[in-house]
Phi, psi and omega in degrees: 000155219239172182233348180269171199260148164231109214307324160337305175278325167336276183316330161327278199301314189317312194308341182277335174274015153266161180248174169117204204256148221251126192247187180262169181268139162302348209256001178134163110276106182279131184321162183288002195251357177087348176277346157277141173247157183224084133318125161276098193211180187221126192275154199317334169294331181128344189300142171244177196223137198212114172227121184282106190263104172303175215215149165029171174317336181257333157327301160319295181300340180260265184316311217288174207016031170280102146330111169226160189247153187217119206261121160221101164084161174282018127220052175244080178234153180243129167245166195197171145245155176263182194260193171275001168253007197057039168241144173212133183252138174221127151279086164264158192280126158306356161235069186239327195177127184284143163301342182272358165297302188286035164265326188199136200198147173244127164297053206272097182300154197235142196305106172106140171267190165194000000 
């Protein structure tokens, strides 16, 4: 455990402690197990657009070609495949579903690949 102050980790840490509503970081959010990166963005319509990137070599190997379903909240679900690079694109209508629903999400693989 480190023992000097790191002004760096500070700011880290303040920034999470604000309130009002909760945005994605431009550079992205990674899923809690890290094999996923999650981008947020909104095509010119209004649309938002949430595209899932597997991560490394184990990411991959897990994710690319899989049917998955992406859980937001108890009654919001998407099914998709990811691609052979492990990327999946999801559309939603902006008033379909708020970025701070599309903060936390659940993941799922769906049985078999394909």
């Amino acid at each position: 455990m480190a023992t000097q102050f790191d002004s760096r980790e500070a700011a880290r840490f303040l920034r999470t402690l604000r309130t009002g509503e909760w945005r994605f970081p431009g550079s992205g959010l990674m899923s809690s197990d890290g094999l996923v990166l999650a981008k947020l963005s909104r095509q010119a319509e209004g649309a938002h657009v949430m595209e899932l990137q597997a991560q490394g070599v184990v990411g991959l190997s897990v994710y690319a070609n899989r049917a998955a379903r992406v859980r937001f909240g108890a009654h919001l679900a998407a099914d998709g495949v990811f691609d052979r690079d492990g990327r999946l694109h999801l559309v939603f209508e902006e008033a379909a579903i708020s970025e701070a629903d599309l903060s936390s999400f659940e993941l799922q693989l769906l049985d078999g690949a394909l």
